[in-house]
C-alpha positions as CSV (number, residue, x, y, z in Angstrom):
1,X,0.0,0.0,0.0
2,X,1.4,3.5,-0.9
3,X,2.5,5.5,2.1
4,X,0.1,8.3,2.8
5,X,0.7,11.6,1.0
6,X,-1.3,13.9,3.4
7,X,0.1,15.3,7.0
8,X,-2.6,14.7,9.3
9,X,-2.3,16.5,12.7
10,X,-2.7,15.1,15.4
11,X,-0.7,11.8,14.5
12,X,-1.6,9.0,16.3
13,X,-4.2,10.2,19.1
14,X,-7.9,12.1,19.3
15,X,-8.8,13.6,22.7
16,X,-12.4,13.9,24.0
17,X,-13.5,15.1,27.4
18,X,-15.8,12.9,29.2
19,X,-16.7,13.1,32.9
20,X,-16.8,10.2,35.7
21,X,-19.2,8.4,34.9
22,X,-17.9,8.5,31.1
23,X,-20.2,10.7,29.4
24,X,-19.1,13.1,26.5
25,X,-18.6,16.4,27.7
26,X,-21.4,18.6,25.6
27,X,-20.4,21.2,23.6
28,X,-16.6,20.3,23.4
29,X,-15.1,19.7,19.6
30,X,-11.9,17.8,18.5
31,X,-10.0,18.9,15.7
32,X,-8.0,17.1,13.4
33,X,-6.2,18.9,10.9
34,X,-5.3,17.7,6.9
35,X,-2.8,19.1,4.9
36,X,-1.3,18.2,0.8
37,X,2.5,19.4,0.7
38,X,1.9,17.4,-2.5
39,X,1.5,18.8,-6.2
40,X,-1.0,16.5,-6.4
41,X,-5.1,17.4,-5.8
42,X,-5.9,14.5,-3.0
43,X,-9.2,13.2,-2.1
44,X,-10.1,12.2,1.4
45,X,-12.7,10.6,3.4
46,X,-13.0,10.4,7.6
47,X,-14.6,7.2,8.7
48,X,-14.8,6.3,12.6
49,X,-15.5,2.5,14.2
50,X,-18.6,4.4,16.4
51,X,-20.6,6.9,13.3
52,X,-23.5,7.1,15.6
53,X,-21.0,8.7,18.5
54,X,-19.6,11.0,16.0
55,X,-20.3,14.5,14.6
56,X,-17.6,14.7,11.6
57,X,-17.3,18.0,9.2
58,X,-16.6,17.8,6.7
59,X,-16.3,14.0,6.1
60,X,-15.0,13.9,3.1
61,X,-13.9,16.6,0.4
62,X,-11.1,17.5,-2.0
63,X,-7.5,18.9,-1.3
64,X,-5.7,21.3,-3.5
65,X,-2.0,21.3,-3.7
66,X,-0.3,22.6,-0.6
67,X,-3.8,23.3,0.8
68,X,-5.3,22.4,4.4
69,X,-8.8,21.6,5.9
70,X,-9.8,21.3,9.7
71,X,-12.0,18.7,10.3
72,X,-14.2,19.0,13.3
73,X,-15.3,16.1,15.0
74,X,-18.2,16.1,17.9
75,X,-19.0,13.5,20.3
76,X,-23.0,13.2,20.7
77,X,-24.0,13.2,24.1
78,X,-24.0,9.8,25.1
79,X,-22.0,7.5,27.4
80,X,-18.3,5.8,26.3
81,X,-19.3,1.5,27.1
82,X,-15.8,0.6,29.1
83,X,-16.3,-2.4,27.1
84,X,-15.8,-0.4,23.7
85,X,-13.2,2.4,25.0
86,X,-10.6,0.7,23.0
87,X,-12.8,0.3,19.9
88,X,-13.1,3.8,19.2
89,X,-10.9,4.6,16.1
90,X,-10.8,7.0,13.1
91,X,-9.5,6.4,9.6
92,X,-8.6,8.7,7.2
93,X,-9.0,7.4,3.4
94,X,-7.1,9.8,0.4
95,X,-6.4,9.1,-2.9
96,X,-4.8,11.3,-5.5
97,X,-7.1,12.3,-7.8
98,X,-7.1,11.2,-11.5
99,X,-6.5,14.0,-14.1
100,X,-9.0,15.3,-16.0
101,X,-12.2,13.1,-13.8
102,X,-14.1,15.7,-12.2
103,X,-16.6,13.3,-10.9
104,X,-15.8,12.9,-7.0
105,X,-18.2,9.9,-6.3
106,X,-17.4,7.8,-9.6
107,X,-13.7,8.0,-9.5
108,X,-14.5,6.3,-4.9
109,X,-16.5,3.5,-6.9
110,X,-13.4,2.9,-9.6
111,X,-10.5,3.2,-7.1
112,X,-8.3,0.0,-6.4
113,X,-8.5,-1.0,-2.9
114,X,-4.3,-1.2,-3.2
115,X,-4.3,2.3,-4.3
116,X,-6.0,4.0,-1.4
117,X,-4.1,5.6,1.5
118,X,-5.2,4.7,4.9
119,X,-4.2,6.2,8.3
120,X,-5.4,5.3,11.3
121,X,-5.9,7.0,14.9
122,X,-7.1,5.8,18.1
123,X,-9.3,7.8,20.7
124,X,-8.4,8.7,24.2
125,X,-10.8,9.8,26.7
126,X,-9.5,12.1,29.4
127,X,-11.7,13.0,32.6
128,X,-11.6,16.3,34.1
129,X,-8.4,15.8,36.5
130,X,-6.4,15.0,33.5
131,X,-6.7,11.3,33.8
132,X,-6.8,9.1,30.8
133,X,-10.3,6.9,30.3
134,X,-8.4,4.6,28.5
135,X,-6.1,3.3,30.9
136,X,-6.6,0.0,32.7
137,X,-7.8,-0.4,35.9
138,X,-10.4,2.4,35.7
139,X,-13.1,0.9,35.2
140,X,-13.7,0.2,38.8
141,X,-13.8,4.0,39.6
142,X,-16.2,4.8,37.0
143,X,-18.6,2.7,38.2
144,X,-18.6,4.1,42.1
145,X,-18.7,6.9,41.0
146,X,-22.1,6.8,38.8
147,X,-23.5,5.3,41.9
148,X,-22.9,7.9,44.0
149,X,-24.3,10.1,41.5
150,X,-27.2,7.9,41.1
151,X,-27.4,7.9,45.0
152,X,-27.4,11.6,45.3
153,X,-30.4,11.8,42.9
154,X,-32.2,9.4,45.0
155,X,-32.3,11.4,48.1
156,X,-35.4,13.1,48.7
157,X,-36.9,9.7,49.7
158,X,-35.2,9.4,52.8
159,X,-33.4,11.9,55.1
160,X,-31.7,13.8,52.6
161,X,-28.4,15.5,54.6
162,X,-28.1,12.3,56.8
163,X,-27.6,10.0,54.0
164,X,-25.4,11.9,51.5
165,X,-22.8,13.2,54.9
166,X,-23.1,9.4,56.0
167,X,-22.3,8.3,52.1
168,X,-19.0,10.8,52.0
169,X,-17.9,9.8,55.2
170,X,-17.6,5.5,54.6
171,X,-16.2,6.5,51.2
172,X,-13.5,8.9,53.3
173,X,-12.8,5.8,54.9
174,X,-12.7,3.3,52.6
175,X,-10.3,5.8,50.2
176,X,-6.7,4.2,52.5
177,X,-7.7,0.9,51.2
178,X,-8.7,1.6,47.5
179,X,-5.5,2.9,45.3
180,X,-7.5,2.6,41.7
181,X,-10.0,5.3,43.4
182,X,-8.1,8.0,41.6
183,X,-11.3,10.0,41.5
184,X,-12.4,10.0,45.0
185,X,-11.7,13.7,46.0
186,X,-13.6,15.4,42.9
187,X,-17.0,12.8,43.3
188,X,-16.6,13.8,47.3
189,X,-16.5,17.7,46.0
190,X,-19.5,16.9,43.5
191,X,-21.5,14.9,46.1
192,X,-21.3,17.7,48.5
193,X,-22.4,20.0,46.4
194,X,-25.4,17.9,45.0
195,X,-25.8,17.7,48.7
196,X,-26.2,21.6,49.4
197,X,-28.2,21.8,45.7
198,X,-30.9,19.2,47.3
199,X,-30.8,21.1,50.7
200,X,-31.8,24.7,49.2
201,X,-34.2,22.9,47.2
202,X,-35.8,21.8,50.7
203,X,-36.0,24.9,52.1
204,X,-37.4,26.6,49.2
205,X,-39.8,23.5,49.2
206,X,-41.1,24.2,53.0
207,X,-41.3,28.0,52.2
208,X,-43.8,27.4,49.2
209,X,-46.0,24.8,51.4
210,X,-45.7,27.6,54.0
211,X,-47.2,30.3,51.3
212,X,-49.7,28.2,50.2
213,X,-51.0,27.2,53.8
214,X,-51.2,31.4,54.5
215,X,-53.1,31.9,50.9
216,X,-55.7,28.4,52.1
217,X,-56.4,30.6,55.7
218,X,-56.6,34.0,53.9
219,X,-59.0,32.6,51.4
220,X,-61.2,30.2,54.5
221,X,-61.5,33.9,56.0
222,X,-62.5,35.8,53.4
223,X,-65.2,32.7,52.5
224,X,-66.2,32.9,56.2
225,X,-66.9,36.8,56.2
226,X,-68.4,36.4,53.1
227,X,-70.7,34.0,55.0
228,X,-71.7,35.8,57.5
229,X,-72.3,39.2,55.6
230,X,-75.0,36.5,53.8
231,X,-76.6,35.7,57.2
232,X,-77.0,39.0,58.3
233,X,-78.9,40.4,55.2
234,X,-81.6,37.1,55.4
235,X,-82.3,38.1,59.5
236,X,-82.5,41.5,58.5
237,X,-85.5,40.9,56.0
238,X,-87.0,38.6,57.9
239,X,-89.2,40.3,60.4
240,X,-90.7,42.6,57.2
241,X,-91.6,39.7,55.7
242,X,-93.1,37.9,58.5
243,X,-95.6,41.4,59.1
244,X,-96.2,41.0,55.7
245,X,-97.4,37.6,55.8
246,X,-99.5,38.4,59.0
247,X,-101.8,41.7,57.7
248,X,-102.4,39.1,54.5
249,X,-105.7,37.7,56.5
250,X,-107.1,41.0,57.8
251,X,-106.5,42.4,54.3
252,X,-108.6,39.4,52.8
253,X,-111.5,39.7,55.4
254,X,-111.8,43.3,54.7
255,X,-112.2,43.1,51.2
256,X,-114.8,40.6,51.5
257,X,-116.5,42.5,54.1
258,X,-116.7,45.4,51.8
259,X,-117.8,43.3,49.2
260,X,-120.7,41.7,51.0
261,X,-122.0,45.0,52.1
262,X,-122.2,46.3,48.4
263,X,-124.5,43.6,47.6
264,X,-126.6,43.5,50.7
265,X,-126.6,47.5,49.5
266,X,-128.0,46.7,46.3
267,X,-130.7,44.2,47.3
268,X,-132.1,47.0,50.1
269,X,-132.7,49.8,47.6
C-alpha cells in the first residue's frame, strides 16, 4: 500500500473530554487537521469505528496542492461503554485524484483497494483531572462513582443530609484501602455540592407549602366573612316579611267585608 501523502495532525491520538461516569462532555469539539505538501489534488474521506457517536465536518472533500482543511469532530452526548473504549478509532482514506475526472463519487467507486491511502488514529478519553479513560484499571472507579451520582439523585426519599454526609464519610474511609479510586476527592467535592443543591431545594420546598397554607387561611377567612355578611342580610328581611305575611288575613276579610256590604246595599234599595 502507498505510504500516505497527506500530514494529518494530530498523528496518532484524538482527545475527547468525558466526565466520571464517562459521558461526553457537551459542547466540546476535536480537531483534526489535513494538509497536501503534494503537487497532487488529494481526495479524502474520515470514517470512525462508532458513526452514531460522532459528529464529523466535513467527512470527506477535496484537497488542492499545498492546501489544508480542519476537520471538526463532535461527540453526541452519550455514554463511552468501558467495554468499547478501545474500539473507538478514526481512519482517514485519500487518494490522488485522476487527471481530467471531475466526478468525485465515480472515481470512490473505480479506485483499487491497493491504491488507497489509509491512516489510522485511536481515541483517548481524558476526565476532568487529566486522567486518561483509557487506561486499565479504571473501570472500577467509573462505576462508584455513577453510583454515587445515582445515590445523590435518590435522596429526597429518605433523610436527605443524613444519608449523602453518612455516604461521604464510609467512602473517606474506605479511600486508604482503594488505590485505583483515583477519582475519590472530585465525586466527594461533587457529592457535597449535590448535597447543598438538594438542601436549598428543601427549604425553598417548605417556604412554598408555607405560602400556600397562608393563601388556604386567607381565602377560608374571606369565604367565612363572606358568609356571615350572607346571614345578616336574610335576618334582616326577615321580620318585614313575616308582618307581611301576617296583615295578608285582615286584608282578605276586609275586602270581602266590603264586598258583602255592596251587595246586601244593592238588594235593600
Amino acid at each position: 500500500m502507498p505510504n500516505q501523502v497527506l500530514t494529518i495532525e494530530p498523528q496518532n491520538e484524538l482527545k475527547f473530554k468525558v466526565d466520571f461516569s464517562g459521558l461526553f462532555e457537551q459542547g466540546y469539539t476535536t480537531y483534526m487537521r489535513l494538509t497536501n505538501p503534494s503537487t497532487d489534488t488529494v481526495l479524502f474521506k474520515i470514517k470512525t469505528t462508532a458513526p452514531k457517536k460522532y459528529c464529523v465536518r466535513p467527512n470527506s472533500g477535496v484537497l488542492k496542492p499545498n492546501s489544508k482543511v480542519d476537520i471538526a469532530i463532535t461527540p453526541q452526548p452519550v455514554y463511552v461503554d468501558p467495554n468499547e473504549k478501545h474500539k473507538h478509532k478514526f481512519m482517514v482514506q485519500s487518494v490522488i485524484a485522476p487527471e481530467g475526472n471531475t466526478n468525485i463519487d465515480q472515481v470512490w467507486k473505480e479506485i483499487a483497494p491497493d491504491q488507497l491511502l489509509d491512516y489510522k488514529l485511536k481515541c483517548v478519553f481524558e476526565t476532568p483531572r487529566g486522567t486518561n479513560l483509557n487506561d486499565s484499571g479504571d473501570t472500577a472507579a467509573q462505576n462508584e462513582v455513577a453510583k454515587k451520582r445515582v445515590a445523590v439523585s435518590e435522596e429526597g426519599k429518605t433523610s436527605t443530609k443524613d444519608a449523602v454526609e453518612g455516604f461521604i464519610h464510609n467512602e473517606s474511609k474506605r479511600k486508604g484501602d482503594d488505590t485505583s479510586g483515583i477519582f475519590k476527592t472530585a465525586a466527594d467535592n461533587d457529592l457535597q455540592n449535590a448535597a447543598s443543591e438538594v438542601i436549598l431545594l428543601r427549604e425553598e420546598e417548605s417556604k412554598l407549602r408555607q405560602e400556600n397554607l397562608q393563601l388556604k387561611e386567607e381565602l377560608l377567612r374571606l369565604r367565612q366573612a363572606a358568609g356571615d355578611g350572607r346571614l345578616q342580610r336574610r335576618h334582616s328581611y326577615g321580620p318585614e316579611k313575616n308582618a307581611q305575611v301576617a296583615m295578608m288575613p285582615w286584608l282578605i276579610t276586609a275586602v270581602g267585608m266590603a264586598i258583602l256590604g255592596i251587595i246586601i246595599g244593592k238588594f235593600l234599595m
